[in-house]
C-alpha positions, 0 to 999 in steps of 0.5 A: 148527309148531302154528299158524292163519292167518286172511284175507279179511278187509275192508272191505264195505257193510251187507248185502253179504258176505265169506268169511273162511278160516283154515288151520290146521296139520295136527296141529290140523285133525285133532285140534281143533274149530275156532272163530271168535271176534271182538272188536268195538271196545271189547268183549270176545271173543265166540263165533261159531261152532264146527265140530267135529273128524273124518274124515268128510264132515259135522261138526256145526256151531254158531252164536250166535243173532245169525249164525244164518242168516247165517254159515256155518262149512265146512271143507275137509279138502284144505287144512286150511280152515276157512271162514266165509262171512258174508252180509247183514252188519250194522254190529254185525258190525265186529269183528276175526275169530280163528279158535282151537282147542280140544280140548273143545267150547265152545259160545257160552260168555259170557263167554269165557274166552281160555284154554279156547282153547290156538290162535289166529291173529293175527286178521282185521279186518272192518268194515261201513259202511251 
């Protein structure tokens, strides 16, 4: 079954940090570069991050110039992982989080369009307090 399950999700002050993860099954691991995308309340999806498909040990890696610094993106080939490590949140950052895939690489497009993306999980919410 095609899929991606994110987590990690929560509730957390103004610069602390969260880990989000997102397993996705192996055909789109394998062959799909894996974004994370968030919709904050009453806007519309932005992009976050994307990090390539591959075998290898080091995959390229890109951010929106608001994470840059502070969102890292990671994945963990023995457990079709993908990770997102957010650190010095910021209030702005509330949104909920959904990992998707797609076959092309799309970087930080605006506005985006849902359907340039064929996967996507349910989504995690993440809300920061001050």
């Amino acid at each position: 079954q095609v899929q991606l399950v994110e987590s990690g999700g929560g509730s957390v002050q103004a610069g602390g940090s969260l880990r989000l993860s997102c397993v996705a099954s192996e055909f789109i691991f394998r062959n799909y570069n894996i974004y994370w995308i968030r919709q904050a309340p009453g806007k519309g999806l932005e992009w976050v991050s994307v990090i390539r498909w591959g075998v290898g040990t080091t995959f390229s890696t890109y951010y929106t110039d608001s994470v840059r610094g502070r969102f890292t993106i990671s994945r963990d080939n023995a457990k079709n992982t993908v990770y997102l490590q957010m650190n010095s949140l910021k209030i702005e950052d509330t949104a909920i989080y959904y990992c998707a895939a797609a076959p092309v690489l799309l970087i930080d497009r605006s506005p985006l369009r849902r359907e340039e993306y064929p996967y996507w999980g349910q989504g995690t919410q993440v809300s920061v307090s001050s």
